[in-house]
C-alpha positions as CSV (number, residue, x, y, z in Angstrom):
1,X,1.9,13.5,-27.8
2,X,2.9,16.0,-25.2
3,X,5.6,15.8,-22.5
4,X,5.6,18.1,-19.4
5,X,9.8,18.2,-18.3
6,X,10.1,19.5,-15.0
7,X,14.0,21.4,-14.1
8,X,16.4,19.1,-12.9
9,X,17.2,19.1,-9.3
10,X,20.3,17.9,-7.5
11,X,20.1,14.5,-5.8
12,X,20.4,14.7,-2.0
13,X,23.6,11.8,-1.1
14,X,22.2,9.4,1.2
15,X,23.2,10.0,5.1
16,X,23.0,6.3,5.5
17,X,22.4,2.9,4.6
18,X,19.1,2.3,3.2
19,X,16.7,-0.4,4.8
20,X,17.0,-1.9,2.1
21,X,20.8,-2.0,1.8
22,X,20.9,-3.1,5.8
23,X,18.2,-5.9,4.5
24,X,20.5,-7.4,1.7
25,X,23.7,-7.4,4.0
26,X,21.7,-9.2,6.9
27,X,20.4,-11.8,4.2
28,X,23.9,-12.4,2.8
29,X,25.5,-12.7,5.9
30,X,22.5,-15.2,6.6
31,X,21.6,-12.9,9.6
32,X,17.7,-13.5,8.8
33,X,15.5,-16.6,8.9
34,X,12.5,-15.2,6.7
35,X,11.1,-18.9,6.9
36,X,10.9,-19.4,11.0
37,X,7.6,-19.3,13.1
38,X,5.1,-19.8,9.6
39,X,2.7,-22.5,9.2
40,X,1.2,-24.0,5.6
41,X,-1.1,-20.7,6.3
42,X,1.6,-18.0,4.8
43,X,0.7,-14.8,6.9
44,X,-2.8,-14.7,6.8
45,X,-4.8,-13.8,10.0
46,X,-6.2,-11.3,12.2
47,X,-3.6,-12.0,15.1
48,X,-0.2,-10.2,16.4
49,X,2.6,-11.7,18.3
50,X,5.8,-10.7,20.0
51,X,9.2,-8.8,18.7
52,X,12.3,-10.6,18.0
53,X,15.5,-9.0,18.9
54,X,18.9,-8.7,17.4
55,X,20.2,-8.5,21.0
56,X,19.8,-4.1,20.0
57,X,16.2,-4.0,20.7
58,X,15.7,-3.3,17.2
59,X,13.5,-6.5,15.9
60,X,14.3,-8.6,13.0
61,X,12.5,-9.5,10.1
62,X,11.3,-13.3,10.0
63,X,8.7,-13.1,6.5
64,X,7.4,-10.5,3.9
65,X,4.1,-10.5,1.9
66,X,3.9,-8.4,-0.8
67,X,0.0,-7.1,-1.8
68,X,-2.8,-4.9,-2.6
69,X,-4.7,-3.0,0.3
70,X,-8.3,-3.7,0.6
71,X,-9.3,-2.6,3.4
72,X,-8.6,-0.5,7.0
73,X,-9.7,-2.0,10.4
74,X,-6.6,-3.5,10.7
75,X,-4.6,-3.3,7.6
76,X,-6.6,-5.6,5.0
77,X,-4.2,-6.6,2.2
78,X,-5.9,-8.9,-0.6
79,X,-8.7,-9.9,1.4
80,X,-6.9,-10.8,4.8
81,X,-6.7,-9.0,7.8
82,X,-2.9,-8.0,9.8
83,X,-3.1,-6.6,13.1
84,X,-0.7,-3.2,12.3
85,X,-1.5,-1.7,15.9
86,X,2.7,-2.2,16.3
87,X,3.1,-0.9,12.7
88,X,5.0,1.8,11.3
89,X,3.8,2.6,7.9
90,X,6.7,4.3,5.5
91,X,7.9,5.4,1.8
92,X,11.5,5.1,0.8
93,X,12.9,8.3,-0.4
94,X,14.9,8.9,-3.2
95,X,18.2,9.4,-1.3
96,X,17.4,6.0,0.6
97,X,15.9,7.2,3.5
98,X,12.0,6.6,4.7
99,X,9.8,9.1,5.9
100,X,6.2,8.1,7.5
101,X,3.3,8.5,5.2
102,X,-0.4,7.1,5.1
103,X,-1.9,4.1,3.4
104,X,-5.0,4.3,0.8
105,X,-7.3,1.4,-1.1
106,X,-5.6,-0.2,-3.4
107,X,-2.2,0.6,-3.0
108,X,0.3,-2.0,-3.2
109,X,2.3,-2.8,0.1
110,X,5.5,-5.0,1.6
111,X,4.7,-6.4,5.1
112,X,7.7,-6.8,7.3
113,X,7.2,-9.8,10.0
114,X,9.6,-9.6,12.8
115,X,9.7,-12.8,14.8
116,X,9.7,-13.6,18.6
117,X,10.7,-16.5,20.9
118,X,8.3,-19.6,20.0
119,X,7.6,-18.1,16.5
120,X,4.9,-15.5,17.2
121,X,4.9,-13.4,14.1
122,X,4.3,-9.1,14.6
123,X,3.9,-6.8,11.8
124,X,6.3,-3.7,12.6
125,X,6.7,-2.2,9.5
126,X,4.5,-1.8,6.3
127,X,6.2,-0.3,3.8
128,X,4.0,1.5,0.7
129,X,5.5,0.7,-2.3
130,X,4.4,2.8,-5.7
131,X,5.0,0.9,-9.3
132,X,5.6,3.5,-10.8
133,X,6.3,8.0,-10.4
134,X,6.2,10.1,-13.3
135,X,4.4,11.4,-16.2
136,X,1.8,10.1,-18.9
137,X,3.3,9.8,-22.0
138,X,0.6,8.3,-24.0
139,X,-3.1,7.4,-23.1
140,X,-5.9,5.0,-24.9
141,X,-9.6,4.4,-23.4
142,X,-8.5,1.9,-21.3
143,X,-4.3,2.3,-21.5
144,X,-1.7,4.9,-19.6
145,X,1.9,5.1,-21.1
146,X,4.1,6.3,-17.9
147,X,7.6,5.6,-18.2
148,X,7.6,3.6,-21.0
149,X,5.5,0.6,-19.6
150,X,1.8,0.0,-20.6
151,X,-0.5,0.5,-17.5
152,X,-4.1,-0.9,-17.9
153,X,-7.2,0.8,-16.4
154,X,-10.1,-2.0,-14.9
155,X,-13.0,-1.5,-14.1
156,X,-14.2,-5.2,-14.3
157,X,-14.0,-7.4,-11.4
158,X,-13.5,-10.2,-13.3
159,X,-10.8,-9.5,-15.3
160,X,-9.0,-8.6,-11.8
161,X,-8.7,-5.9,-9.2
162,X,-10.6,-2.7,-9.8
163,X,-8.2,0.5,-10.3
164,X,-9.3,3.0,-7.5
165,X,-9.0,6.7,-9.2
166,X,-8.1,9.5,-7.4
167,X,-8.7,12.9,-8.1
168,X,-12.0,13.2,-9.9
169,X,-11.6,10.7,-12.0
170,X,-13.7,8.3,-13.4
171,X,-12.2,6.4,-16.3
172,X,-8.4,6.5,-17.6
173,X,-9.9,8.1,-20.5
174,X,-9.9,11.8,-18.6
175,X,-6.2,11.5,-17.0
176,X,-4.7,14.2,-19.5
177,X,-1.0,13.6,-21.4
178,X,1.5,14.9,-19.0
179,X,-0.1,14.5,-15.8
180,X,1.8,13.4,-12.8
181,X,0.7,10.5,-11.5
182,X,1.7,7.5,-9.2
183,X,0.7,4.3,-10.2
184,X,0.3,1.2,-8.1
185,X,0.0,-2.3,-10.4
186,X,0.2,-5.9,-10.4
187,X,2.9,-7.6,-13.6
188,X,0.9,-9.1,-16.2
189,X,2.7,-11.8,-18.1
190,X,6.3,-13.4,-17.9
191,X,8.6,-10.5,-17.3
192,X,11.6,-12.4,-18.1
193,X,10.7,-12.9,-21.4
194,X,9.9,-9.8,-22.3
195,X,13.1,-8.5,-23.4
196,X,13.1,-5.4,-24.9
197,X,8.6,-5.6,-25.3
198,X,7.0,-3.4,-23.1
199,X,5.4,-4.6,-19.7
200,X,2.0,-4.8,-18.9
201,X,0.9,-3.9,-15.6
202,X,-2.7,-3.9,-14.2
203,X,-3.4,-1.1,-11.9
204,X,-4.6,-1.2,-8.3
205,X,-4.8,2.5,-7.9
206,X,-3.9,5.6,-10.1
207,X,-3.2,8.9,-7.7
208,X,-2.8,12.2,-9.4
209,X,0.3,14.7,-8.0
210,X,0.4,18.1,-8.2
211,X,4.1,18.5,-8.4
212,X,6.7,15.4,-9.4
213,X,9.5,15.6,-7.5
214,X,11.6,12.6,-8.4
215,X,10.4,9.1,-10.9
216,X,10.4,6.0,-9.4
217,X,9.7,2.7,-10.8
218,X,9.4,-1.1,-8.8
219,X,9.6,-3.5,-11.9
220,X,11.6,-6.7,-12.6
221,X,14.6,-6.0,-14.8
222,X,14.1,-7.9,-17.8
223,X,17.6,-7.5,-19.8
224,X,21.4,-6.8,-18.7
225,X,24.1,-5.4,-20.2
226,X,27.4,-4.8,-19.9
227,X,28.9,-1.6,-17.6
228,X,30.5,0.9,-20.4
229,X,33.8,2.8,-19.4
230,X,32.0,5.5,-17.0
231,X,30.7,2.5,-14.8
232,X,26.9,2.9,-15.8
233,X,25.5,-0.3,-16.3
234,X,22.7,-0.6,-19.1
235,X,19.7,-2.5,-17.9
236,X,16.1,-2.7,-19.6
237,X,13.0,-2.8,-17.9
238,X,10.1,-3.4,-20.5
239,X,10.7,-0.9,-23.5
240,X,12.5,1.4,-21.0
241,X,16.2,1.6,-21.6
242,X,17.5,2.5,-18.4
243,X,21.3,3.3,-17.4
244,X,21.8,2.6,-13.7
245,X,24.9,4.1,-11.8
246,X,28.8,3.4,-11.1
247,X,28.3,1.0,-8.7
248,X,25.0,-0.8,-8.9
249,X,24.0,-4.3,-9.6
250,X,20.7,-5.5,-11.8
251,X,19.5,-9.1,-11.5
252,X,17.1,-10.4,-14.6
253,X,14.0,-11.0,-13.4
254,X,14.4,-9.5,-9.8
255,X,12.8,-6.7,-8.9
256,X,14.4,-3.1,-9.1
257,X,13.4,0.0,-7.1
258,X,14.8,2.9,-9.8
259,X,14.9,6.6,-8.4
260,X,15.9,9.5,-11.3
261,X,15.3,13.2,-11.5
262,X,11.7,14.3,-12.7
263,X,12.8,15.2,-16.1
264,X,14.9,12.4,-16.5
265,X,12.8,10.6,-18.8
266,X,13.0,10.4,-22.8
267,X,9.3,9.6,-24.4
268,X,11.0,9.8,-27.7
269,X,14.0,7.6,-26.5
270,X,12.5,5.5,-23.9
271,X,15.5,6.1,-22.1
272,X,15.7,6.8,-18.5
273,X,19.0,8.1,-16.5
274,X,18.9,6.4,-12.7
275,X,20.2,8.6,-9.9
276,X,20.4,5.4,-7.5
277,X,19.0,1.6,-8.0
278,X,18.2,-1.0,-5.9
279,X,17.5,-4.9,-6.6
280,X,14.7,-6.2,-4.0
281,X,17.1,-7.9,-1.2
282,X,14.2,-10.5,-0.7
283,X,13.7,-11.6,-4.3
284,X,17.8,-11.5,-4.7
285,X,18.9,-13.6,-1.9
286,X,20.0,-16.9,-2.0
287,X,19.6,-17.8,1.2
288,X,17.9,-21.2,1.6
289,X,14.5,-20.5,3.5
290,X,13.6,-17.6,2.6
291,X,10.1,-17.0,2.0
292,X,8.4,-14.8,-0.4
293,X,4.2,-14.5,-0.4
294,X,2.4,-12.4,-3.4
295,X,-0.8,-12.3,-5.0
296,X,-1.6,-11.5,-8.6
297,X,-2.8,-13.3,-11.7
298,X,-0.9,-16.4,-12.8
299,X,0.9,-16.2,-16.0
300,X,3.4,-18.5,-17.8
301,X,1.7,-21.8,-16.0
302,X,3.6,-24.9,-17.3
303,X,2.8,-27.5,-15.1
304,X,5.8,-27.4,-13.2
305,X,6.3,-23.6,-13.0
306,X,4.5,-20.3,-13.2
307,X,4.9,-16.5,-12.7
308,X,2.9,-14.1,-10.6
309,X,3.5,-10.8,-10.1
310,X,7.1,-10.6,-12.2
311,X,8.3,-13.8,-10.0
312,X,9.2,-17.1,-11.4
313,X,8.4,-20.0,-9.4
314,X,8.7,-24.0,-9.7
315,X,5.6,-26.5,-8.8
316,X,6.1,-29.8,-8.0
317,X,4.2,-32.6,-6.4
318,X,4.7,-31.6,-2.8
319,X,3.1,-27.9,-3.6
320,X,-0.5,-27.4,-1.5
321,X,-3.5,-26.6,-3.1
322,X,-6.2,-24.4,-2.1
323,X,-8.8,-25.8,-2.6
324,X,-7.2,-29.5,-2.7
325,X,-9.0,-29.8,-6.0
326,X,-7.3,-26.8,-7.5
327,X,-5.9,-26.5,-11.2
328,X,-3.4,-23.6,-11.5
329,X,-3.8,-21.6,-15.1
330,X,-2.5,-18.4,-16.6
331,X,-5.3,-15.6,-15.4
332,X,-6.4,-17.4,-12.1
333,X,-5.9,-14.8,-9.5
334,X,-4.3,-16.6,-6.8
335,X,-2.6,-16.3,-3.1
336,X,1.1,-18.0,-3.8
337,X,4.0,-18.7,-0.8
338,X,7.5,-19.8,-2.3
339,X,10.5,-20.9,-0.5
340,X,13.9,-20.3,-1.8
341,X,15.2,-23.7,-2.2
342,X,19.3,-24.6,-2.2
343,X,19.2,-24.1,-6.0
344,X,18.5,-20.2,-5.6
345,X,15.7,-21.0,-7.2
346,X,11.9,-20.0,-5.8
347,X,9.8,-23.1,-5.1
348,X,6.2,-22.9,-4.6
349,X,5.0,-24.1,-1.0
350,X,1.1,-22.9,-1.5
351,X,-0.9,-21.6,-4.0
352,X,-4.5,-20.4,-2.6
353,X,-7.4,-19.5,-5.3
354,X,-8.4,-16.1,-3.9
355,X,-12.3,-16.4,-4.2
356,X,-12.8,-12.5,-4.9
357,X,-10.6,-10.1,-6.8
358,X,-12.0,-6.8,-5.2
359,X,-13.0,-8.1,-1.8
360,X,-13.2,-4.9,0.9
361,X,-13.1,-4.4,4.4
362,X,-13.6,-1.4,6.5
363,X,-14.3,-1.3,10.3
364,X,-14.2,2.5,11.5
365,X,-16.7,5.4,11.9
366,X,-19.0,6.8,9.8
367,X,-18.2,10.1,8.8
368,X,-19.3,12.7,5.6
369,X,-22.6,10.9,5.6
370,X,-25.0,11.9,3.2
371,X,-28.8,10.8,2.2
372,X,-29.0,12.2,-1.1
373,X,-26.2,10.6,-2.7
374,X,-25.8,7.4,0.0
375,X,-22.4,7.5,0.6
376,X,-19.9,8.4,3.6
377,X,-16.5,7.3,4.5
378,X,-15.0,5.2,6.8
379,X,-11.3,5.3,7.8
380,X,-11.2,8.1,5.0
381,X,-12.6,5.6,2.3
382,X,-15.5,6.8,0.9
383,X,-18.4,4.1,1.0
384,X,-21.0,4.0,-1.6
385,X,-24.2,2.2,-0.9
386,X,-27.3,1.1,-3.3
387,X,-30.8,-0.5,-3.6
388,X,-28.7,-3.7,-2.9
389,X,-26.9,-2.8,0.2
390,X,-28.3,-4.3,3.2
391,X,-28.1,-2.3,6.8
392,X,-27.9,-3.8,9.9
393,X,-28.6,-1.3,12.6
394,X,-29.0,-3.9,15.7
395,X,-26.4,-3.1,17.9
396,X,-27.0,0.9,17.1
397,X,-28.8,1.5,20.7
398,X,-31.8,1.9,18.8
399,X,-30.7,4.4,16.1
400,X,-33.2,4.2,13.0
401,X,-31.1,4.9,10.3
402,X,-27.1,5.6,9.6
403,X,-25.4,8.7,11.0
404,X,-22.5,10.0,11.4
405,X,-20.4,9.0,13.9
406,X,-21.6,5.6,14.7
407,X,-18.8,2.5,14.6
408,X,-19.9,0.2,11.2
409,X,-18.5,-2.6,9.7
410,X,-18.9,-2.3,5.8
411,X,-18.1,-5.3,3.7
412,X,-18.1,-4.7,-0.2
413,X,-16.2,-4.8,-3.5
414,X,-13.3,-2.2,-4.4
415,X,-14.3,-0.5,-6.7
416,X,-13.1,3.1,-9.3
417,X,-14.2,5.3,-6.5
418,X,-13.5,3.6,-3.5
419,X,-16.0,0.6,-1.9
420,X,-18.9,-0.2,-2.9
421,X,-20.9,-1.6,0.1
422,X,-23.1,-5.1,0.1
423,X,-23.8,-4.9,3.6
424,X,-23.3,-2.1,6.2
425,X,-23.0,-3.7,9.6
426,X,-23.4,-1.3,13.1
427,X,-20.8,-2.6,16.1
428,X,-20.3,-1.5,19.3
429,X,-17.5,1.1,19.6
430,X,-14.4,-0.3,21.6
431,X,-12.3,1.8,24.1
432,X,-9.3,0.9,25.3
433,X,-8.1,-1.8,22.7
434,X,-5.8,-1.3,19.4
435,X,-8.8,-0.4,17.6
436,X,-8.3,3.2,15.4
437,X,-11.0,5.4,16.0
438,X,-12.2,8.6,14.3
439,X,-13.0,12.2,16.0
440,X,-13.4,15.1,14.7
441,X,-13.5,19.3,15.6
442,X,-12.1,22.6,16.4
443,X,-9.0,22.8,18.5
444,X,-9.9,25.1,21.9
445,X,-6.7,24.7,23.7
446,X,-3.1,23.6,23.2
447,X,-0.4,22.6,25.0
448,X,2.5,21.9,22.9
449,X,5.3,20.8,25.6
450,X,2.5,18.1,26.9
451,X,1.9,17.2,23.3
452,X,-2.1,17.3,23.7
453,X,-4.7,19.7,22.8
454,X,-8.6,20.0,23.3
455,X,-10.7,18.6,20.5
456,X,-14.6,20.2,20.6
457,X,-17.0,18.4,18.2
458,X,-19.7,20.4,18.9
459,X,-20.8,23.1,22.0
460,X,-21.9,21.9,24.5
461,X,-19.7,18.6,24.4
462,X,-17.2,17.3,26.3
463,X,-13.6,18.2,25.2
464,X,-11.9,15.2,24.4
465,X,-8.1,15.4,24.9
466,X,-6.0,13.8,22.1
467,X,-2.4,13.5,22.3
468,X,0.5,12.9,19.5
469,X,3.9,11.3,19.7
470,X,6.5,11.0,17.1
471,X,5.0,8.5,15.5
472,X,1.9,10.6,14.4
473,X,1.8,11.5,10.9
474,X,0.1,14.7,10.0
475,X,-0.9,15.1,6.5
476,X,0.1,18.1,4.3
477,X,-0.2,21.3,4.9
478,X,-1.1,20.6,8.9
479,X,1.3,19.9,11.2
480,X,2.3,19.9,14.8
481,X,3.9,23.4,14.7
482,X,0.8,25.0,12.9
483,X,-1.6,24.1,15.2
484,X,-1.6,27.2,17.4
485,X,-3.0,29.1,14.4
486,X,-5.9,27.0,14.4
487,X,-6.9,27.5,18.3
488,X,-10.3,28.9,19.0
489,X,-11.3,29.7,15.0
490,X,-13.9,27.6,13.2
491,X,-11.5,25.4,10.9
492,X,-12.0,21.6,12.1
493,X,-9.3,18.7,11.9
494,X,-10.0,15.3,12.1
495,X,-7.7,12.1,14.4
496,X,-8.1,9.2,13.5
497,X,-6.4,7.1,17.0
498,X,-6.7,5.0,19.6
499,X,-9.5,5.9,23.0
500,X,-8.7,5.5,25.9
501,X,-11.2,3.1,27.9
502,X,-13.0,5.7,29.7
503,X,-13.4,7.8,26.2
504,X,-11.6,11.0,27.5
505,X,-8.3,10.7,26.0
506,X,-7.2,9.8,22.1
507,X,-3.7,8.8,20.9
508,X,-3.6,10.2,17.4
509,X,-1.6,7.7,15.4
510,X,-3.3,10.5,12.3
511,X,-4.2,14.4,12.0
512,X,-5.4,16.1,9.2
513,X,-7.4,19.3,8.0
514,X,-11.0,18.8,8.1
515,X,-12.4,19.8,4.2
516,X,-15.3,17.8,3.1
517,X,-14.6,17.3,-0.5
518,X,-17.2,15.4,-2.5
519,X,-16.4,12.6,-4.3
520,X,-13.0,12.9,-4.2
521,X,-12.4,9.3,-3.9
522,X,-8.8,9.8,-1.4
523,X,-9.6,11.7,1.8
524,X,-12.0,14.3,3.4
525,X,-9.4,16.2,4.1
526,X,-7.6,15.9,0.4
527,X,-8.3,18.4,-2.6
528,X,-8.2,15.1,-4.8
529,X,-4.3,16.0,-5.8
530,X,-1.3,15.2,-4.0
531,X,2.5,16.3,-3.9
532,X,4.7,13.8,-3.8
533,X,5.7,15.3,-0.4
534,X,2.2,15.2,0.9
535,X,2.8,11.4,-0.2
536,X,6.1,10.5,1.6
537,X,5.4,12.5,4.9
538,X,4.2,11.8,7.1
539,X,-7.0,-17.3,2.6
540,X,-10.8,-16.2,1.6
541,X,-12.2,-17.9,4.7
542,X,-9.5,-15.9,7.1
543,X,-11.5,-13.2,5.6
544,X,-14.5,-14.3,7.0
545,X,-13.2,-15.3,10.0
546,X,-12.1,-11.8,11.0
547,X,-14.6,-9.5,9.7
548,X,-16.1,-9.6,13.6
549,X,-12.6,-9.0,15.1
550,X,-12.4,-5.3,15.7
């Protein structure tokens, strides 16, 4: 077995509160009404809402859901669809703070709900939230060691969701010992009774990096010990032995976002040291109300209680079931909403048999398409088609066959490469609305106080004019500042935004390098491996019900 140790680098002190430290303070205080403004429904649906306020402007968070992404046209998280026009899509750093950063199939997400007067419900924030950061330690046909837990590889839809490879990749089998990697999963099992065994965690997506700059794990804590005389508290997650700081609290069975330096980690030990810990403030409070939504595969089912996801939760008469003729059992993959009743304990409100595990949506424009191999990308997910894929060219204006450029609906399975497509679906483009749009081409002109520049597809064209705000996130290496280099040569970038109605102006919400890479599985403009910098910078009928919505 070989590890890769990385040097040790000093730990940046956090210039303020976290989110998640603000979160757990407002929930204590009883600041925060996670229950108000949801029907039986949970949060599935296509539809937006108002902002509550604190009386600062800022809003306040009224529900979380917890998932896997399936999909881009909105946000498609475990086969529903949330309007994230309003969004802000971040990663937590290490030293607490967030920084903006980009979301990718199969990647597992928290949706923050801020609530409005009448109980309209708005997603402002979706937060992308990795399992696991670090190295592979140990590696079967079908298994990844990384930090001590056991992270399976799928490729079969029935067993659950499909692991989406990036890289090259295209089994678990050619991720090499001591790769960096970042590992998004579902909990297998009953957590809590783990002790000191090993999780199991079923991946949703497996991203190589090409540097590690800090490990990370998002697990429930499954034993606690007792602080020792330096103020360390001993904690185990799985088969990791893990010593958390002076200071910081571990709840078993909640939870636990763990940050330590990239060579932190002891494959011979199982040991890990934590530079800063966190319990999840929504799992951890005790505030009657709150409610909690996560899909996964049931384990631990009892009749009166189950787990999903590492969360314990109670069942009892007055639970809905979706269908009404539903029978809960360990391995059915399932849609669950709990409330946290007055006994600080989870009680299940809903639990929803979701009718596909690897159910995709993408509603965007074509773009890398080719006819020898019969893929392209939407939204910067590549899309393979076969024999079996049916085309629907009717609202195309006449157009015979696919190209690029045109606005599609593709509807499809997740699967190790990205979506495979059952039926490709040509829609009018929209201007003017929250729908994100995709453009791409050389940059003629620039004006960096205005914030805009002139994008040429090809000569002869139009210029459109696309302009950026704060909120743009630019993915590694371009950026804002290095975009006078690239005006008037032949490198093209491609903006992914919002058109104005009369289809002159774009609002880039994202800019990258324009780099067709084949295959690659992540994006066109992605060499397949990623820093961790390039990372952090920047119901089944509802399904149906939205795939029209644009």
């Amino acid at each position: 077995m070989r590890i890769e140790r990385e040097p040790r680098t000093p730990a940046r002190a956090p210039a303020e509160p976290s989110r998640r430290e603000v979160l757990a303070t407002a929930l204590r205080l009883g600041w925060l009404g996670l229950g108000a403004g949801l029907g039986t429904g949970g949060l599935g649906g296509c539809g937006g809402g108002g902002v509550g306020s604190n009386g600062t402007g800022s809003p306040v968070l009224a529900a979380q859901s917890v998932g896997t992404v399936s999909g881009f046209g909105s946000v498609v998280v475990d086969g529903v669809r949330h309007d994230d026009s309003a969004a802000a899509v971040e990663r937590e750093r290490a030293d607490g703070g967030s920084d903006g950063t980009e979301m990718a199939i199969g990647q597992r997400v928290a949706l923050d709900y801020a609530a409005a007067a009448g109980g309209a419900l708005q997603l402002e924030r979706i937060e992308v939230r990795p399992t696991l950061v670090g190295r592979v330690s140990e590696r079967t046909d079908e298994t990844l060691g990384v930090l001590g837990q056991t992270v399976v590889v799928n490729a079969d839809p029935a067993l659950g969701p499909v692991t989406v490879l990036g890289g090259s990749w295209t089994g678990a089998d050619q991720i090499a010992i001591g790769q960096a990697v970042e590992v998004h999963a579902i909990v297998l099992g009953v957590p809590a009774s783990a002790g000191g065994a090993g999780l199991r965690l079923l991946a949703t997506r497996i991203e190589p990096l090409a540097t590690l700059e800090a490990l990370r794990l998002n697990l429930p804590v499954t034993a606690v010990g007792t602080a020792g005389t330096d103020g360390r508290l001993p904690v185990r997650i799985g088969s990791l032995a893990v010593s958390l700081p002076a200071g910081a609290s571990a709840t078993l069975g909640v939870a636990t976002t763990v940050f330590a330096e990239a060579g932190a980690f002891d494959a011979t030990r199982l040991s890990l040291q934590a530079l800063r810990a966190e319990s999840d403030p929504v799992e951890l409070s005790a505030q009657a109300g709150v409610r909690l939504e996560r899909v996964g595969l049931i384990a631990g089912w009892s009749g009166s209680a189950l787990t999903l996801d590492g969360v314990s939760m109670t069942v009892d008469a007055t639970t809905e079931r979706v269908p009404a003729t539903l029978s809960p059992a360990d391995g059915l993959y399932a849609r669950v909403t709990a409330l946290r009743g007055t006994d600080a304990r989870w009680h299940v409100s809903r639990i929803e048999a979701v009718a596909s595990r690897s159910a995709a949506l993408l509603v965007g424009n074509v773009t890398d398409w080719s006819v020898t191999s019969r893929s392209f990308r939407v939204r910067d997910t590549r899309v393979q088609m076969d024999a079996q894929t049916t085309i629907d060219l009717a609202s195309c204006n006449g157009t015979a066959s696919l190209a690029n450029g045109l606005y599609v609906e593709v509807a499809g399975t997740v699967g190790s490469r990205g979506v495979l497509a059952a039926t490709v679906r040509c829609l009018p483009e929209p201007r003017g609305t929250s729908a994100r749009l995709t453009r791409h081409g050389r940059v003629t002109a620039l004006d960096a106080v205005a914030r805009t520049l002139q994008l040429l597809h090809r000569p002869g064209d139009a210029a459109l004019t696309v302009a950026w705000d704060e909120r743009t996130h630019w993915r590694t290496p371009l950026s804002a500042q290095a975009l006078a280099a690239l005006v008037g040569t032949t490198q093209r970038i491609e903006v992914e935004g919002l058109l104005s109605a009369d289809g002159l102006r774009l609002q880039a919400q994202q800019v990258r390098l324009r780099e067709t890479v084949a295959d690659s599985g992540v994006g066109s403009g992605s060499t397949g491996v990623r820093t961790a910098a390039d990372q952090s910078r920047s119901s089944s009928d509802t399904l149906q019900r939205c795939q029209s919505a644009s």
